[in-house]
C-alpha positions in Angstrom: -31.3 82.0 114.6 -35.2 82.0 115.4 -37.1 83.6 112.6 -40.0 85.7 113.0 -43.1 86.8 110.3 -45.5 89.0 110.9 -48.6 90.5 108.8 -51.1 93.5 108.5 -53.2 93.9 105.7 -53.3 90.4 103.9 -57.2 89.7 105.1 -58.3 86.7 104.6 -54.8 85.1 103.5 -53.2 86.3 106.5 -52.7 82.3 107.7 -51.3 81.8 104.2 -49.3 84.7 104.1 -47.8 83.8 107.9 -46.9 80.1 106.8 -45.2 81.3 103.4 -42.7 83.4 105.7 -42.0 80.2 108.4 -41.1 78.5 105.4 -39.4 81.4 104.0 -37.0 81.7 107.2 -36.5 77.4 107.3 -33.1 78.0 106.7 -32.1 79.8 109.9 -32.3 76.6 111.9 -35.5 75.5 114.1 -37.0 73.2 116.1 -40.4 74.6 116.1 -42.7 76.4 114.9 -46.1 78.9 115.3 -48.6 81.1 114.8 -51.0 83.8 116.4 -54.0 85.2 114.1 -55.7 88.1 115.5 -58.5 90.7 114.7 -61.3 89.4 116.2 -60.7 86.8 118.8 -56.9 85.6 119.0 -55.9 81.9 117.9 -52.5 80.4 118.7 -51.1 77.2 116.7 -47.7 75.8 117.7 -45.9 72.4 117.4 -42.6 70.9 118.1 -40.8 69.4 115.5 -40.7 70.6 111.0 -42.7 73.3 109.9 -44.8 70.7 108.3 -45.9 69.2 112.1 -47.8 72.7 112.5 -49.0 72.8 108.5 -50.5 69.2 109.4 -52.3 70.4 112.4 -53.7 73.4 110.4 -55.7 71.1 107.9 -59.0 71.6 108.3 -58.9 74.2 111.0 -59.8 78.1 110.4 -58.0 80.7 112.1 -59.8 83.8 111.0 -58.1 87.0 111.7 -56.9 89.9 109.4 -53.4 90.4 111.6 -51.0 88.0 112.7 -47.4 87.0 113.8 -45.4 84.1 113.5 -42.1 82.1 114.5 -39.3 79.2 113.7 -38.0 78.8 117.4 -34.2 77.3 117.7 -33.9 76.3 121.6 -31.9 78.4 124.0 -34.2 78.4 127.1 -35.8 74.9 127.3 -36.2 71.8 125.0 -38.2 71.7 121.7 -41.6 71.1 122.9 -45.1 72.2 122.0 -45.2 74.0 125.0 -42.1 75.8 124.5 -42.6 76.6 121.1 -43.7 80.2 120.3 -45.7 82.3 120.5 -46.8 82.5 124.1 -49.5 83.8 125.7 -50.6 85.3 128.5 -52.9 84.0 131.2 -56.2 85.0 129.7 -55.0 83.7 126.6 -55.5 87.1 124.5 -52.1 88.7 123.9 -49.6 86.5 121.8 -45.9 87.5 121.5 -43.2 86.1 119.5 -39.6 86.9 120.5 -35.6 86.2 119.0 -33.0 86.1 121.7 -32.4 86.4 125.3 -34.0 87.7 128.0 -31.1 88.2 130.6 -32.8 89.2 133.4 -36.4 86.9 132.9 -35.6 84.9 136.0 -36.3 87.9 138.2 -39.3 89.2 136.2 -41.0 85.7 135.7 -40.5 85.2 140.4 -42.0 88.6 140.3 -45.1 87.6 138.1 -45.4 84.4 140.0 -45.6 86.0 143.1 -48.6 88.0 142.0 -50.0 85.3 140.6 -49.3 84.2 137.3 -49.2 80.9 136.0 -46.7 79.7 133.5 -46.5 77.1 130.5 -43.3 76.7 129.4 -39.6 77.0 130.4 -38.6 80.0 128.0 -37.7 83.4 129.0 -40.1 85.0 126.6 -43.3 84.0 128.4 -42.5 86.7 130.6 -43.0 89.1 128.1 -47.1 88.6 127.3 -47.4 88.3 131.5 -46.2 91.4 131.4 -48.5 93.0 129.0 -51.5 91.8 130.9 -50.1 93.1 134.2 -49.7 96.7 133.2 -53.1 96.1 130.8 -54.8 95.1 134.0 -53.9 98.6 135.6 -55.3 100.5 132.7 -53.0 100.5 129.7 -53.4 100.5 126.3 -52.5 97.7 124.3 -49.7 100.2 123.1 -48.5 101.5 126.2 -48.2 97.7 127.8 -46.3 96.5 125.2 -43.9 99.8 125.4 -44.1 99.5 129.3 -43.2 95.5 129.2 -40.2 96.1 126.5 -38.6 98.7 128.8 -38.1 96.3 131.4 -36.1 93.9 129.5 -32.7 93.3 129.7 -30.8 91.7 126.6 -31.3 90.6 123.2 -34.8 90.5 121.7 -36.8 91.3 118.6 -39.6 91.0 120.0 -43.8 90.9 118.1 -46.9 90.9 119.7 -50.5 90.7 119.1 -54.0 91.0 121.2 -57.4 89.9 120.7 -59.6 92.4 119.3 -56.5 94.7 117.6 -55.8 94.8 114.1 -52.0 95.9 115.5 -48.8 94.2 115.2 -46.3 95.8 117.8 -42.9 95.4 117.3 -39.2 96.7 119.2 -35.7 95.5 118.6 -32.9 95.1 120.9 -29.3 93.7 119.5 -31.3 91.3 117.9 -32.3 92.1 113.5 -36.3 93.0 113.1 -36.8 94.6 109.5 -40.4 95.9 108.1 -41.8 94.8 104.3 -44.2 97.5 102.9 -46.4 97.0 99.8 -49.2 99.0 98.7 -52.0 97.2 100.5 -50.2 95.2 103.4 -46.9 96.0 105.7 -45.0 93.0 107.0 -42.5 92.5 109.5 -39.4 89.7 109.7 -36.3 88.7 111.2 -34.5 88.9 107.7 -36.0 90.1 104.5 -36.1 86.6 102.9 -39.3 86.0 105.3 -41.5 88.6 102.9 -39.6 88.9 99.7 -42.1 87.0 97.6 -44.6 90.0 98.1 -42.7 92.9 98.2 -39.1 94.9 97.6 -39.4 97.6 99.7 -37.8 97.4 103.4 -37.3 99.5 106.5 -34.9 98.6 108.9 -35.3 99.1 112.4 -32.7 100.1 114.5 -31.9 99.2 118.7 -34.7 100.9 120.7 -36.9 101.4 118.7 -41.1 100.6 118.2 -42.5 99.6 115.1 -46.4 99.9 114.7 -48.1 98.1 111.9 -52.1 98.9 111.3 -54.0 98.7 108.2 -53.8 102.4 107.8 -50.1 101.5 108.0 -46.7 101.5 109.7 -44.9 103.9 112.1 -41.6 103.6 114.1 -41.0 105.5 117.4 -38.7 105.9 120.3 -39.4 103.6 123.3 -40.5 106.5 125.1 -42.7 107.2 121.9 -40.8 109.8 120.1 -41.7 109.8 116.3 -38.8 108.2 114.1 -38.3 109.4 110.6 -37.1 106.4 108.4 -36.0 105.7 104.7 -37.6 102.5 103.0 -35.5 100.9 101.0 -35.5 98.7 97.4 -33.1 95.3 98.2 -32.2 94.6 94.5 -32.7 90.8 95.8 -35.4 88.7 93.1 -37.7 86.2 95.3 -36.8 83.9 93.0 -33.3 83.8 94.2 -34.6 82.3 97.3 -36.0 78.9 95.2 -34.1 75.8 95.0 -34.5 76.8 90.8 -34.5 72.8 90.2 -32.1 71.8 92.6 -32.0 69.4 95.1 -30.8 71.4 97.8 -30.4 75.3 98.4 -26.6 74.3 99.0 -26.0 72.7 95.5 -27.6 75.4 94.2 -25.7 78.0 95.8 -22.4 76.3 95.1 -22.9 76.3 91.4 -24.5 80.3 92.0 -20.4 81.3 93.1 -19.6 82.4 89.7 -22.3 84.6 89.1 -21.8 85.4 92.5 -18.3 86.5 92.1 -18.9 88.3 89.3 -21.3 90.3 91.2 -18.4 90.8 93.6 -15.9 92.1 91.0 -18.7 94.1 88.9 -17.6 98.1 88.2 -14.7 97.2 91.1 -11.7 95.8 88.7 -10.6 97.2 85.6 -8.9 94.9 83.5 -7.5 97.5 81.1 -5.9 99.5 84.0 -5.2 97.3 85.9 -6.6 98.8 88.8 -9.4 97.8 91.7 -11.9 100.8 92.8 -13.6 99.9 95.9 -14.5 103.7 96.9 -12.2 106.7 98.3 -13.5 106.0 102.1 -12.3 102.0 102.1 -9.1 103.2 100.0 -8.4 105.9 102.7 -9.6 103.1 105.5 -7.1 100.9 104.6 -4.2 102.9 103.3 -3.9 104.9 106.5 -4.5 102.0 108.6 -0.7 100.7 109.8 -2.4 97.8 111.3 -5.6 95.4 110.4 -7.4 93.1 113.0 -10.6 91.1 111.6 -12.9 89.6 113.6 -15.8 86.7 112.6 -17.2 83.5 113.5 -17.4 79.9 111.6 -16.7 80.0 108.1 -16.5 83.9 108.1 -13.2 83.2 110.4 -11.6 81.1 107.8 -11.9 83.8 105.3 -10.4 86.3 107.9 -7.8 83.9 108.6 -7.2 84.0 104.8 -7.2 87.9 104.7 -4.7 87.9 107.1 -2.2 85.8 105.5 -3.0 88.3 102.4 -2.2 91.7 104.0 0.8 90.2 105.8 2.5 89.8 102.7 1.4 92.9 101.7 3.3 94.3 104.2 0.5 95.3 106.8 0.6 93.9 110.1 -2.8 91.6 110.6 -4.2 89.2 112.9 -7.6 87.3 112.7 -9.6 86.6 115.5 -12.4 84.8 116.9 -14.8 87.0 117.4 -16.3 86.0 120.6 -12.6 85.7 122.1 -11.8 89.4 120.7 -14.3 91.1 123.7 -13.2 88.8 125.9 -9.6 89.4 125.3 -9.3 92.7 123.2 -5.4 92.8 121.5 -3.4 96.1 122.1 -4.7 98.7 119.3 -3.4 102.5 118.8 -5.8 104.7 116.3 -4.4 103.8 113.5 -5.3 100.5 113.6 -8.6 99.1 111.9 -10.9 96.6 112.8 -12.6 94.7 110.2 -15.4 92.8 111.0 -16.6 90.0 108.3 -20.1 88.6 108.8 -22.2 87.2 106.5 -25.7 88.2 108.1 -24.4 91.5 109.1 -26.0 90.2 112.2 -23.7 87.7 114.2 -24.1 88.6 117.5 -20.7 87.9 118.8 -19.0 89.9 115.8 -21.3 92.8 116.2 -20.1 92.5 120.2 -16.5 92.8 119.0 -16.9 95.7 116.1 -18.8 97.6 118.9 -16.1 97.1 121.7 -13.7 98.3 119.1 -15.3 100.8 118.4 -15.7 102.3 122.2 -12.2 101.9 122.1 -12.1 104.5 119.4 -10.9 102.1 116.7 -12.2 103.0 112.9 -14.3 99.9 111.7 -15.5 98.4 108.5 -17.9 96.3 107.6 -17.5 93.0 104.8 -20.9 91.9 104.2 -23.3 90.3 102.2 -26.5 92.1 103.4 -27.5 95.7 102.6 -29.1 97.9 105.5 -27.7 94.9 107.9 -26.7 96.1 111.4 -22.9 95.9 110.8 -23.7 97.9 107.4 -24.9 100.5 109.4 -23.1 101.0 112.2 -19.6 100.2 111.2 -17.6 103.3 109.8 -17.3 101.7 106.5 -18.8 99.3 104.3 -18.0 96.6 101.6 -20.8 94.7 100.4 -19.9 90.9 98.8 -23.0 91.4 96.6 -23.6 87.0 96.6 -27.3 87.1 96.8 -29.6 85.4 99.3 -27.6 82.3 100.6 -30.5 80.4 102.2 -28.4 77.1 102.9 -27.2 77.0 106.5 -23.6 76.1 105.3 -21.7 78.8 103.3 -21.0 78.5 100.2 -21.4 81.0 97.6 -20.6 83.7 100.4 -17.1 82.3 101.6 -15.7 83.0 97.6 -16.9 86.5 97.7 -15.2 87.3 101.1 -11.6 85.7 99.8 -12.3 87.6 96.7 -13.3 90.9 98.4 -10.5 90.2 101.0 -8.1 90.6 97.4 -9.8 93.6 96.2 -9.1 95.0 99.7 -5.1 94.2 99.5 -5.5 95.3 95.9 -6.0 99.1 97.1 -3.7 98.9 100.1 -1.3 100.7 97.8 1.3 98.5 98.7 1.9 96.3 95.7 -0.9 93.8 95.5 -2.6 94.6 91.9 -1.0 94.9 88.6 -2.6 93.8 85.2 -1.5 90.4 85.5 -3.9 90.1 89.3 -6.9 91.8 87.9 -7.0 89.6 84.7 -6.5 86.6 86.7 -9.3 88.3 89.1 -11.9 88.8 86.1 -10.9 85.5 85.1 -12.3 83.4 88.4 -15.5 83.2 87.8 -15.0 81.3 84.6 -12.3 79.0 86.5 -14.9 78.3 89.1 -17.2 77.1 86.5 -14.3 75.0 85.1 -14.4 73.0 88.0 -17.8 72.7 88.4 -18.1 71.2 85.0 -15.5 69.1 85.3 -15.4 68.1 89.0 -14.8 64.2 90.2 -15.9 64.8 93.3 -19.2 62.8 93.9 -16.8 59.8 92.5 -14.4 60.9 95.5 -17.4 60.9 98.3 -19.0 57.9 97.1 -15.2 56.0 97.6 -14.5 57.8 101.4 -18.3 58.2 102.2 -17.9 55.2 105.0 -14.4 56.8 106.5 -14.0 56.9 110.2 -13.1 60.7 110.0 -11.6 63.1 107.5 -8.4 65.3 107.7 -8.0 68.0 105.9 -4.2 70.5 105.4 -2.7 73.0 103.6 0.2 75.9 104.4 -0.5 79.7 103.7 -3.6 80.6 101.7 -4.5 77.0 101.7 -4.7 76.6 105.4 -8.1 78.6 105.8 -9.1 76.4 103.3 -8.3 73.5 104.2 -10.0 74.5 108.1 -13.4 75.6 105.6 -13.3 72.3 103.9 -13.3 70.2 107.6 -15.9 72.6 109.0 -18.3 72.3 105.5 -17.2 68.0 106.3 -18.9 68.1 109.9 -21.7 70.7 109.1 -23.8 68.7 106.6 -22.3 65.1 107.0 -22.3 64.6 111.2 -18.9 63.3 110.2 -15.8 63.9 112.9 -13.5 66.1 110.6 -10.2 68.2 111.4 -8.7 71.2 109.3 -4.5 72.2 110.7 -1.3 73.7 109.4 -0.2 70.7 107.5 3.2 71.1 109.2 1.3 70.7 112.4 0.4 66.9 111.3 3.5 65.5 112.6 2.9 67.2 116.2 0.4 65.1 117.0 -2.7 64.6 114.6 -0.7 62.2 113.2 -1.9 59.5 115.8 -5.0 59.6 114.8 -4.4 58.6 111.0 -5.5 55.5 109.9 -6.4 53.7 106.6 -10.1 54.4 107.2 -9.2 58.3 107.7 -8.6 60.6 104.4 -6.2 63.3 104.3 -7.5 66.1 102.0 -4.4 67.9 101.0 -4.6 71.3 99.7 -1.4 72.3 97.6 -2.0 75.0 95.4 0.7 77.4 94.1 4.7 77.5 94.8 5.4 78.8 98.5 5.7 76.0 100.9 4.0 74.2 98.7 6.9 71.5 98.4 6.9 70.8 102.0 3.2 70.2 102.1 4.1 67.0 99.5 6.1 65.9 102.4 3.3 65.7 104.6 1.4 64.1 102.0 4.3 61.3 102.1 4.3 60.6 105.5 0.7 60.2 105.1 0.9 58.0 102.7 4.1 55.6 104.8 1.1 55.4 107.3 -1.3 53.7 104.3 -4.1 56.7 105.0 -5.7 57.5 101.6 -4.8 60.8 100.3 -7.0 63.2 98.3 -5.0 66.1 96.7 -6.4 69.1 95.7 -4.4 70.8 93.8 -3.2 73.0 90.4 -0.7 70.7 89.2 2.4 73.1 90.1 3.8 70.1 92.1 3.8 66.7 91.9 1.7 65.6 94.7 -0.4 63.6 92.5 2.4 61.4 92.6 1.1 60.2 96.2 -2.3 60.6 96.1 -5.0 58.7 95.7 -7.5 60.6 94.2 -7.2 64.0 92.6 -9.7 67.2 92.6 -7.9 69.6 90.1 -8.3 73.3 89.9 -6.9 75.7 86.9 -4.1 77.4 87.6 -4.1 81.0 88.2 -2.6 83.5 90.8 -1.3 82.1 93.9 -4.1 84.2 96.1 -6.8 82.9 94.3 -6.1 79.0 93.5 -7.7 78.5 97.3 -11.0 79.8 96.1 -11.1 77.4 93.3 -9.9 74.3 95.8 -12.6 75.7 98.2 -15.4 74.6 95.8 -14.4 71.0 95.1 -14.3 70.5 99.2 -17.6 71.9 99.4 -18.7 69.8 96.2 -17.2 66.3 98.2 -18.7 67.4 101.7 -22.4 67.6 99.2 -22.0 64.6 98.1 -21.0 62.6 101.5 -23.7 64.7 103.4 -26.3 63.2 100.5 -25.0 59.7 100.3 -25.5 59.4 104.1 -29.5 61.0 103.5 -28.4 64.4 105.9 -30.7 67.4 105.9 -28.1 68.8 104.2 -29.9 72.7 104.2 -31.1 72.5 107.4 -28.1 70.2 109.4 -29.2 69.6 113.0 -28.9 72.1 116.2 -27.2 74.8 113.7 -28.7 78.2 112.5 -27.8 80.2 109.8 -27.8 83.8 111.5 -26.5 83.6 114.8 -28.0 86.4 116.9 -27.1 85.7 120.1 -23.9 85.5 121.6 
């Protein structure tokens, strides 16, 4: 959610180098945004509103320093004002901190601080945090030792950054909440996701819960709270900065729609082997999910509809499965034995509420595994197993690119359950997908369809089976970017109420793609169309829905379990186009965030 930059080493560009991360880490979601500089004496810039509010009052000022930190703020405690944006300060204005997530118990330590006479600015729990540092600085401690003594008495999420007048020393600790460090030869950096300092260098080190991260110009150094040396591996993300750009696009989301073939193929790459036939995904995931005799997924948002779709996929392979909301799943955990596993699908590798549920499942004793896109993520490495999507950087809050891996890697999955999901006729039709995609991206009609249903009261969207999650992605993808009221159901669930709300200014999408149950979704599509609501089918021409629809968004045909990935993209293409005709900030679509970190 909130992003955070940090920077030792860069000299006189540090200001530069802070601003080039805030608008690195844009796409999380934000409201506001800052900056501390530091080396000398500390300066603290901060407004409400784009990244460009605080670039505009930058012009013309200097804030010298050689060390500084930075943030994007999305709102949890308190409304998006200048005074609530980060970072905060203490009361004699020299430390800075910067902080992601929440500070559970603040309330208590901000009536303490009070109490003994501090004065605070703003409504946000991490104010506490620098009030702190100045408290235990004011008995005697070293900049180091406050900042250690003021993490320890938090309670909750936080990656927390601070800064002092007079230091060249960023100090940094992590808490359910993702901190990772950059190192180059001459400078070390510090971000709440590796996109923040990709342009300058490759190498990463990820921090893990509890522990301190100290970046000097002699360096960097990770410790123990309690200040126990931490030996870590850096690491080489085999991401290219330029993957980050828009690459002549108008938005990061049209971009990323038309990256899903590549991406796919990224996916499938050294996995599926058309000449045998057969899928490798690795003897640990093949012996995960052989031996498992039942499969629960958990995930959020659009990572849900693609566990919804994985569930519908091992069923018919024979292996019980249930998806589940992941915030729902602690809440309510479903009956488990040990040889059930627990698969967690996250994009981020960070969403707090599906980390929650992997790690409860885990306490339970419950093998785990990890369906990703990003290396070194915390899911990565603390699940028991791992299977990374390989999409790239998707920097546009609404997935895209990242929804077809999962479905895909979801296949691969049911392909090694050993239970008859692969033959030579799948893994053709596998290898073949990415061209498919491309088909209909070439030959889409779906700006034609937006500009005709842009002005529609609401949009429905249904489908049975595999197109079900679908058809739930294409209504969430609808309200995301476009502010538009839309609805995704069982299309056998239309007549059992949502059918009251159809009228001729409300579009059915209709997802119909292979055989099964596919004639009974045409039926739903006729009583649509006795009501005189418009009717968009997407479909591969095995039926005759065309017949009553309206408009048409065709996808090649190919294997049953893999026609909804091809439907998927012209929904996302349509929602584009709506979300642009209406002038949305389609990347950046209001009150959301791309990595949700808190639950």
């Amino acid at each position: 959610m909130c992003g955070i930059i940090g920077a030792v080493g860069r000299g006189d560009a540090t200001l530069d180098t802070l601003l080039a991360g805030l608008s690195n880490l844009e796409y999380r979601g934000y409201d506001s945004a800052g900056v501390a500089v530091s080396g000398g004496e500390l300066s603290v810039a901060k407004r409400s509103g784009e990244l460009e509010a605080l670039e505009t009052a930058l012009e013309g000022e200097s804030l010298p320093g050689t060390v500084g930190i930075g943030h994007t703020r999305w709102s949890t405690h308190g409304a998006p004002t200048d005074e609530n944006a980060h970072p905060h300060t203490d009361c004699t204005d020299t430390v800075a901190v910067v902080h992601n997530g929440i500070i559970e118990n603040y309330q208590s330590i901000k009536a303490e601080l009070t109490a003994s006479g501090h004065t605070f600015r703003s409504e946000t729990d991490t104010e506490v945090v620098p009030h702190l540092i100045e408290t235990y600085r004011a008995d005697g401690a070293s900049f180091e030792t406050a900042f250690r003594q003021a993490v320890s008495r938090l309670e909750g999420s936080y990656a927390i950054a601070a800064v002092i007048e007079g230091s060249d020393t960023v100090y940094a600790a992590r808490n359910d909440s993702p901190l990772v460090l950059g190192v180059a030869d001459d400078a070390t950096y510090l971000g709440s996701d590796v996109p923040a300092f990709l342009e300058f260098t490759d190498r990463v080190v990820y921090l893990e819960d509890g522990e301190v991260a100290e970046l000097s110009p002699d360096g960097w150094s990770v410790t123990t709270l309690d200040g126990e040396p931490v030996e870590k591996d850096v690491r080489t993300v085999d991401w290219e900065s330029e993957e980050t750009g828009k690459s002549g696009y108008d938005h990061y989301m049209l971009k990323e729609i038309h990256e899903q073939p590549r991406a796919l193929r990224q996916c499938l790459q050294e996995r599926v082997d058309e000449l045998s036939g057969t899928v490798d995904l690795g003897d640990d995931i093949a012996t995960a999910v052989r031996s498992a005799e039942s499969i629960q997924l958990v995930a959020c948002g659009t990572s849900y509809h693609a566990a919804l779709y994985a569930a519908e996929l091992f069923r018919s392979q024979g292996v019980p499965a249930q998806a589940f909301i992941a915030s729902e799943y602690v809440t309510s955990a479903p009956p488990h034995d040990e040889d059930t596993l627990v698969v967690g699908i996250t994009q981020s590798g960070e969403t707090a509420d599906t980390l929650s549920a992997l790690r409860d499942a885990q306490r339970r004793g419950v093998d785990t595994l990890a369906v990703t896109n990003v290396v070194g993520s915390t899911a990565a490495r603390e699940c028991d197993g791992v299977l990374y999507i390989r999409s790239g950087p998707e920097i546009g809050v609404a997935a895209t690119k990242t929804f077809s891996a999962q479905v895909v890697a979801a296949n691969m999955v049911a392909a090694v359950m050993g239970n008859g999901g692969t033959s030579h006729e799948f893994v053709s039709a596998l290898r073949d997908l990415p061209g498919q995609v491309q088909t209909v991206l070439d030959e889409t009609n779906a700006e034609a369809v937006a500009e005709r249903f842009v002005d529609s009261d609401a949009y429905f969207f249904i489908g049975r089976g595999y197109d079900y999650p679908v058809a739930m992605e294409g209504a969430l993808k609808m309200k995301e970017i476009s502010y538009k009221h839309a609805e995704g159901f069982p299309a056998g669930e239309l007549k059992h109420g949502p059918l009251a709300l159809v009228t001729g200014n409300t579009p059915v999408f209709a997802v119909v793609t292979g055989e099964t149950g596919s004639e009974k979704t045409v039926g739903n599509v006729k009583e649509v169309e006795a009501r005189n609501a418009p009717v968009v089918a997407v479909t591969d021409g095995r039926t005759d829905v065309e017949r009553y629809a309206d408009e048409v968004l065709e996808v090649p045909e190919t294997d049953p379990r893999l026609a909804p990935v091809l439907a998927n993209v012209q929904l996302q293409l349509v929602s584009y186009h709506v979300a642009k005709k209406l002038g949305r900030n389609i990347d950046k679509p209001r009150n959301l965030a791309k990595s949700v970190t808190v639950e």
